[in-house]
KOLZAZA-948888 format. One line per 2 residues: number of its first residue (from 1); for each residue x, y, z of N, C-alpha, C, O. Coordinates in steps of 0.1 Angstrom, whole numbers, plus 5000, padded with zeros to 4 digits. Layout:
# KOLZAZA-948888
NUM> X/Y/Z/X/Y/Z/X/Y/Z/X/Y/Z ~ ...
//
This chain:
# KOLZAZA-948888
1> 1122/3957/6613/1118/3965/6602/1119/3957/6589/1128/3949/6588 ~ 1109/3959/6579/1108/3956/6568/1123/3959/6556/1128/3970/6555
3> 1127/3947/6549/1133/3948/6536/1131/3960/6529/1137/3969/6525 ~ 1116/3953/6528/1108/3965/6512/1113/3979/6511/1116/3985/6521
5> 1114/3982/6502/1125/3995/6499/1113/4006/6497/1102/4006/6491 ~ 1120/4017/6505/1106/4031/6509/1102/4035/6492/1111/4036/6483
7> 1088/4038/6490/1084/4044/6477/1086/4062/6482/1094/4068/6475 ~ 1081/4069/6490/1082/4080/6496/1082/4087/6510/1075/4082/6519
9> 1091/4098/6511/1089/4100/6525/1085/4114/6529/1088/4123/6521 ~ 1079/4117/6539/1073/4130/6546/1085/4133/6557/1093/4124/6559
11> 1084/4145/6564/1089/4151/6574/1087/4136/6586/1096/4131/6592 ~ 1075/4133/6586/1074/4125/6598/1069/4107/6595/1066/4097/6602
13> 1071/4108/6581/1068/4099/6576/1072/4089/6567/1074/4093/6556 ~ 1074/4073/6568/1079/4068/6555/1070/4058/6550/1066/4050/6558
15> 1066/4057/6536/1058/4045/6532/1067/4038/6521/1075/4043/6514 ~ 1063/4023/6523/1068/4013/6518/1058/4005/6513/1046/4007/6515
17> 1063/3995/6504/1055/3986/6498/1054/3973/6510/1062/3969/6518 ~ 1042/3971/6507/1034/3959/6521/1041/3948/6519/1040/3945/6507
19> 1050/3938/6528/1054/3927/6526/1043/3916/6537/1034/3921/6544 ~ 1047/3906/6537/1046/3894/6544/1044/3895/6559/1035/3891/6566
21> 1054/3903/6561/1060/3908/6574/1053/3917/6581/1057/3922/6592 ~ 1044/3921/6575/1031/3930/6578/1020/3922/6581/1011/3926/6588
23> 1019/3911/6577/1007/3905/6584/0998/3909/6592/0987/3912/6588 ~ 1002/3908/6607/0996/3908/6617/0990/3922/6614/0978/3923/6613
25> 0998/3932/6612/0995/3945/6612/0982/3945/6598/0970/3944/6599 ~ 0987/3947/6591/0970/3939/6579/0960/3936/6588/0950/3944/6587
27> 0957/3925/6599/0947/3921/6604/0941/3929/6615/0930/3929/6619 ~ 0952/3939/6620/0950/3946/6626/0941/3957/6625/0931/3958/6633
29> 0944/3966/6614/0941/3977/6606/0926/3972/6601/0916/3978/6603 ~ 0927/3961/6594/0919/3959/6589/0904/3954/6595/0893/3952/6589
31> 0907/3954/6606/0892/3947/6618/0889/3960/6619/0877/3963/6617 ~ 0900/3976/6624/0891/3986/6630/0879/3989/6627/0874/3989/6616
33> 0874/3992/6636/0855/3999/6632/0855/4007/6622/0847/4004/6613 ~ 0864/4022/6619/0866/4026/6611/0870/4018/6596/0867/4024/6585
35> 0874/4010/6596/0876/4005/6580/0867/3996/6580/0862/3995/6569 ~ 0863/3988/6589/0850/3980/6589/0837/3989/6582/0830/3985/6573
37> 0836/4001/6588/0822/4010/6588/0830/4015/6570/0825/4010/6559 ~ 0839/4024/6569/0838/4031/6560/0845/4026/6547/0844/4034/6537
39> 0852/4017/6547/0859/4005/6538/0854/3997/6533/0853/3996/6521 ~ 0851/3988/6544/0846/3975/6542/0848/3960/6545/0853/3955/6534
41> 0846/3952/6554/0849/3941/6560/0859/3930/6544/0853/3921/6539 ~ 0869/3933/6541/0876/3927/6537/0880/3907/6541/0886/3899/6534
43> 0872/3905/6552/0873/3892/6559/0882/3885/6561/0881/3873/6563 ~ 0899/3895/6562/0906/3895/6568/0907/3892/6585/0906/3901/6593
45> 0910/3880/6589/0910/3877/6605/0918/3867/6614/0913/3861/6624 ~ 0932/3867/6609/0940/3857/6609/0949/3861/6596/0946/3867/6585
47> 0963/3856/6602/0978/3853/6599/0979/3853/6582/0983/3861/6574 ~ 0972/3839/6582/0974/3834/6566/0960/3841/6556/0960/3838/6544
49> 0951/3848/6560/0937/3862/6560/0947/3870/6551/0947/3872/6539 ~ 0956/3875/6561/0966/3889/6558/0976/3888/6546/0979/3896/6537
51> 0981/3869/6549/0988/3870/6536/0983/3867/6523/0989/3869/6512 ~ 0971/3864/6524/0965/3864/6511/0959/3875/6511/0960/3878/6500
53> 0953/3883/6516/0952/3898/6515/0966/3906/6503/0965/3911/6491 ~ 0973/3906/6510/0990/3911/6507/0995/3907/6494/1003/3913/6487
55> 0989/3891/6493/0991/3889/6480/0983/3895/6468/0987/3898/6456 ~ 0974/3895/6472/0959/3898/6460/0958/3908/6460/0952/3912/6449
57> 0962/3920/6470/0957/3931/6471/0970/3943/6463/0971/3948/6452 ~ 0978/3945/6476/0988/3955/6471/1000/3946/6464/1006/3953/6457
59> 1004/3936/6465/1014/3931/6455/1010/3934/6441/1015/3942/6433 ~ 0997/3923/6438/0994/3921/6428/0989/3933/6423/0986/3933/6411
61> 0988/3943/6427/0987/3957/6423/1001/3966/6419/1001/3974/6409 ~ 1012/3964/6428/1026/3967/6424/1028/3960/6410/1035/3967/6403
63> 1025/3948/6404/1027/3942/6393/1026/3945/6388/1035/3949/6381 ~ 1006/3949/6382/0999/3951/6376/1001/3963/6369/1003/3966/6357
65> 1001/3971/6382/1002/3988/6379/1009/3995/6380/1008/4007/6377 ~ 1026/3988/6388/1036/4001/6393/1034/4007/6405/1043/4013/6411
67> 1021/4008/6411/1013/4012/6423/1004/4003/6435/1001/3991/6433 ~ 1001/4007/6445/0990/4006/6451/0991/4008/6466/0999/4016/6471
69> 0983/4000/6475/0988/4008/6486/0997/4007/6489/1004/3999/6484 ~ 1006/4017/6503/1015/4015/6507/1015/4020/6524/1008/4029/6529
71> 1026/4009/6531/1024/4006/6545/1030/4023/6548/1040/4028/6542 ~ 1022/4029/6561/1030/4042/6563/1032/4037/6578/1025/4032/6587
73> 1050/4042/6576/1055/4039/6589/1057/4055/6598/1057/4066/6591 ~ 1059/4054/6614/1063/4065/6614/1082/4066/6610/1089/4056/6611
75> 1086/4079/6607/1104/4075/6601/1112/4071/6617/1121/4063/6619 ~ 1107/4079/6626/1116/4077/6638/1120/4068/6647/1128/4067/6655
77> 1106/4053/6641/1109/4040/6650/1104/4030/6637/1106/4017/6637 ~ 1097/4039/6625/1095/4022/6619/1082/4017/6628/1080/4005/6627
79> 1075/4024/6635/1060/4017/6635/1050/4020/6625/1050/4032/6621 ~ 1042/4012/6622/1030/4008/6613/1021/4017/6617/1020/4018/6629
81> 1014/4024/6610/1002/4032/6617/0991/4033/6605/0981/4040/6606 ~ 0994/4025/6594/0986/4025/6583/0986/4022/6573/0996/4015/6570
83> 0975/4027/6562/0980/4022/6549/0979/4039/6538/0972/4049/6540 ~ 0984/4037/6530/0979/4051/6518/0983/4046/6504/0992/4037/6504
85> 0979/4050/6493/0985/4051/6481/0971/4048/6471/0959/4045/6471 ~ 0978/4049/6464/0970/4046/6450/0963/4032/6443/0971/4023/6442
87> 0951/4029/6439/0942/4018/6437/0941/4018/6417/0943/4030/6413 ~ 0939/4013/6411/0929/4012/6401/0917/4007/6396/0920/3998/6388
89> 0908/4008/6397/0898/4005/6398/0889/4002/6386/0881/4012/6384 ~ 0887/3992/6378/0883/3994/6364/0867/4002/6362/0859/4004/6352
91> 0866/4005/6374/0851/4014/6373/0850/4030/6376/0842/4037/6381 ~ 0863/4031/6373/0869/4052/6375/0880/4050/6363/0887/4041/6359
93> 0878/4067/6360/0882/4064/6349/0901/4070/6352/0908/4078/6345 ~ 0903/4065/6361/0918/4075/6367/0919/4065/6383/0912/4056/6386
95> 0931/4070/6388/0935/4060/6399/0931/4069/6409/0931/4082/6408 ~ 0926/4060/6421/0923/4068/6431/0932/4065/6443/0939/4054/6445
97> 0930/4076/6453/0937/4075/6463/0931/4066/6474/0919/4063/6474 ~ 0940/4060/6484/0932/4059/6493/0941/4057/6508/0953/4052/6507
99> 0937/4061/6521/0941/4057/6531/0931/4053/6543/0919/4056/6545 ~ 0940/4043/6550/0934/4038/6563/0942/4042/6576/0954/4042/6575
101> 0937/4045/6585/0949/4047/6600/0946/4038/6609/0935/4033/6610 ~ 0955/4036/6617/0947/4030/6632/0943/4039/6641/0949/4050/6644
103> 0933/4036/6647/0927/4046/6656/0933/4057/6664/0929/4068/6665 ~ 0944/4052/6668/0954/4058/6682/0964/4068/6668/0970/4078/6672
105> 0966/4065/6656/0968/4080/6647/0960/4089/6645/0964/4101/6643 ~ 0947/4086/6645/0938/4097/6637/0939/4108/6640/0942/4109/6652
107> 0939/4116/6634/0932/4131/6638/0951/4139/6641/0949/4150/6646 ~ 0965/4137/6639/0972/4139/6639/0979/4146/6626/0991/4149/6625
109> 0973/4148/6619/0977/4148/6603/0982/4140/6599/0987/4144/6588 ~ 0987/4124/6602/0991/4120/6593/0990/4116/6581/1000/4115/6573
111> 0974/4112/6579/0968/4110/6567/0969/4119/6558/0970/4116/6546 ~ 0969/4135/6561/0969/4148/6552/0985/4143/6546/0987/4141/6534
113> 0994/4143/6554/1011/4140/6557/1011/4126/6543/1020/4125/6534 ~ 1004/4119/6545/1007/4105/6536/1001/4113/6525/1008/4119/6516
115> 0993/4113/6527/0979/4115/6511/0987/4118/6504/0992/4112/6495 ~ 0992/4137/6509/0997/4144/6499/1016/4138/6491/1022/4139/6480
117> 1020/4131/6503/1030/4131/6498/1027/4115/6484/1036/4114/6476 ~ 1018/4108/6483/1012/4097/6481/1008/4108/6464/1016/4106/6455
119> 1000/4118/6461/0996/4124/6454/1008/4127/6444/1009/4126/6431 ~ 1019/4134/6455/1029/4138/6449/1038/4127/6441/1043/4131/6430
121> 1040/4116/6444/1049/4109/6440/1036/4106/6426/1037/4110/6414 ~ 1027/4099/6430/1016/4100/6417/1017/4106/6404/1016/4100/6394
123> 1020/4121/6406/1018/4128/6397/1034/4130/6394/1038/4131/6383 ~ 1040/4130/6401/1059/4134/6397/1062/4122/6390/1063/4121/6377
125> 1063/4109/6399/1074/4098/6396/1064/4088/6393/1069/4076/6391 ~ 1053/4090/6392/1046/4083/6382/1039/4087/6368/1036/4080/6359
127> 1038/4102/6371/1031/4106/6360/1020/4107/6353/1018/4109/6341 ~ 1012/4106/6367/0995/4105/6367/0988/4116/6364/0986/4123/6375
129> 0985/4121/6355/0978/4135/6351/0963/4134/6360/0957/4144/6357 ~ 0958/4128/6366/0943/4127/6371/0943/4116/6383/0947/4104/6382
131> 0939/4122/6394/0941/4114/6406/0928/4109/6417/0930/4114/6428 ~ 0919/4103/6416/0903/4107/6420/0904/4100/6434/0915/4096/6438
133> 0893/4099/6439/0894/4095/6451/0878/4092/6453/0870/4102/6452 ~ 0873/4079/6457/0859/4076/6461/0858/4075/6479/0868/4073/6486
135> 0847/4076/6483/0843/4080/6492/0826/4075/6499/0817/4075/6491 ~ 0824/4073/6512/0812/4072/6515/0804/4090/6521/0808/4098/6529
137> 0793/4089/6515/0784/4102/6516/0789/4109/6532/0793/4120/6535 ~ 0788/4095/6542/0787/4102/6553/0800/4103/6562/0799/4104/6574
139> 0813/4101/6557/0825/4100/6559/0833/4114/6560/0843/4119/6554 ~ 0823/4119/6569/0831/4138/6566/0842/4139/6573/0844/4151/6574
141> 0850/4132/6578/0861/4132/6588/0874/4130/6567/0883/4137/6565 ~ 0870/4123/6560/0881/4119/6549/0871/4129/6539/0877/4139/6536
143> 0859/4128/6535/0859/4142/6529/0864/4155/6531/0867/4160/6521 ~ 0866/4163/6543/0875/4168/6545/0893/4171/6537/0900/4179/6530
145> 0893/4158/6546/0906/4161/6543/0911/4156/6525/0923/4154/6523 ~ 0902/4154/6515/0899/4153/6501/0900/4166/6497/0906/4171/6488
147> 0890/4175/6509/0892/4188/6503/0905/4194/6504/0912/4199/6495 ~ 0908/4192/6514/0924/4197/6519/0929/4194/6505/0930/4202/6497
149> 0932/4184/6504/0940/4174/6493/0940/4184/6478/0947/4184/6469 ~ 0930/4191/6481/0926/4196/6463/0918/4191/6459/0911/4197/6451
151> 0914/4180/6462/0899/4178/6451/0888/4180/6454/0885/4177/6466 ~ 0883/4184/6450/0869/4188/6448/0857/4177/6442/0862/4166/6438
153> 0847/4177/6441/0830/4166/6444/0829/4169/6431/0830/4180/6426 ~ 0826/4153/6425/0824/4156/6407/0809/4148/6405/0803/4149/6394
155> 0806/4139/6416/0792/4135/6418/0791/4124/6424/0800/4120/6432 ~ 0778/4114/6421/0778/4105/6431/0789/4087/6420/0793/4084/6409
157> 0789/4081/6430/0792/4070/6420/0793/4056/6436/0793/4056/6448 ~ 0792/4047/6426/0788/4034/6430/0798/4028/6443/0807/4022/6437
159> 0801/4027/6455/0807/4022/6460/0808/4002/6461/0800/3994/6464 ~ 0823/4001/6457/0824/3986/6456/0824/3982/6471/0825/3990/6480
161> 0821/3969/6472/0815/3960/6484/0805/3969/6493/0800/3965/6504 ~ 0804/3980/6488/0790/3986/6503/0773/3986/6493/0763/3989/6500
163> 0772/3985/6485/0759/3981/6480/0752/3995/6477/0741/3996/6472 ~ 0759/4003/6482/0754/4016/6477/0762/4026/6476/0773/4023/6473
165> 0757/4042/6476/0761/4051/6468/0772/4062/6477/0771/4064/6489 ~ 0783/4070/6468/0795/4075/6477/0795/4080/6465/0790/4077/6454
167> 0809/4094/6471/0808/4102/6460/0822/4103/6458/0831/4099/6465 ~ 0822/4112/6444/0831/4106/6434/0841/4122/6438/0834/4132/6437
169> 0853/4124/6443/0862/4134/6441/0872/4133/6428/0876/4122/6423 ~ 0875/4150/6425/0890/4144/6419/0894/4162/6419/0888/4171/6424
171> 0908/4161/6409/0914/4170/6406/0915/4168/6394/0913/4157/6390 ~ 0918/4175/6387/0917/4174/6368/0926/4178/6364/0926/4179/6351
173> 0940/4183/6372/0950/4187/6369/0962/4186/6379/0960/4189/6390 ~ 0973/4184/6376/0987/4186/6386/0988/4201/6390/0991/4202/6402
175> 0985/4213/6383/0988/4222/6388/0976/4228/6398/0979/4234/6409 ~ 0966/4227/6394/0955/4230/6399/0955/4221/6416/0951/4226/6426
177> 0959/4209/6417/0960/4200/6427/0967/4207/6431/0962/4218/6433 ~ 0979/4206/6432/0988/4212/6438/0991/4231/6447/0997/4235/6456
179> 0982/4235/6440/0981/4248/6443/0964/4249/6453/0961/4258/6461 ~ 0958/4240/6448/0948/4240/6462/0952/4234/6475/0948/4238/6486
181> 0960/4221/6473/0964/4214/6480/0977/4225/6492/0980/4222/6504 ~ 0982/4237/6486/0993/4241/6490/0984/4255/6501/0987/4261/6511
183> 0973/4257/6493/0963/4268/6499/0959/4262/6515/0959/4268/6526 ~ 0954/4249/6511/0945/4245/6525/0957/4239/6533/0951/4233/6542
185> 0968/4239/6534/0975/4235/6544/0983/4247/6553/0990/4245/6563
//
């Protein structure tokens, strides 16, 4: 088990900040077809791939911003099963969410399980009044669960590294999030 000290935790869940020591797991996550198709081939593929991933990506985002992604473990063994948290993006005008799973989690809630508690820390212990979330058109498996989330479709907008167009979610408020968010679960 990782050093890195937990940012938050769920009933079945703990997320931490990404170290070194994640590597392998980075390269792992990061080849699936799913984050390949609906992400985007990051060119992560190999050891020292991941550590410079880890460095550029969610560290230098912990720096930058206080935030970004974070590794979700499950709490009862400390295995890896993904990624979630918060991005900034200088082309949105608010931070967006985001997660990845490995295959053999999907469909389990744990992503609803990360997101929200990922949301919550956002808006409590960070203080984020606006929390958006981008998306590809045909990704209805995470549109979905955006809706779950509370947010709702505010239009289309530019997806980075896919050359074309995905749409733009958000919530426009903590209480309004929260109270849709508390409806659909």
């Amino acid at each position: 088990m990782s050093a890195a000290a937990f940012v938050v935790a769920s009933p079945r869940l703990q997320l931490r900040e990404v170290d070194d020591g994640d590597a392998d797991f980075i390269v792992e996550l990061l080849n699936t077809p799913g984050f390949l198709r609906y992400i985007g081939d990051r060119g992560v593929r190999d050891h020292a791939g991941a550590l410079r991933y880890i460095a550029d990506g969610p560290r230098a985002s912990y720096a930058r911003h206080g935030f970004g992604l974070y590794l979700v473990e499950l709490r009862a063994t400390a295995t890896p099963i993904g990624l979630c948290g918060l991005l900034r993006r200088e082309t949105l005008d608010a931070p967006d969410i985001g997660f990845a799973f490995l295959p053999a989690y999907e469909g389990g809630g744990y992503a609803h399980e990360a997101a929200t508690a990922v949301l919550q820390y956002g808006r409590d212990a960070l203080g984020l009044a606006r929390i958006v979330a981008i998306v590809q058109t045909g990704n209805a498996r995470s549109i979905r669960l955006l809706e779950r989330l509370g947010l709702r479709y505010e239009g289309p907008v530019e997806l980075p590294g896919h050359g074309g167009e995905g749409a733009l979610y958000g919530a426009a408020d903590r209480e309004t999030a929260v109270r849709m968010a508390a409806a659909a679960s």
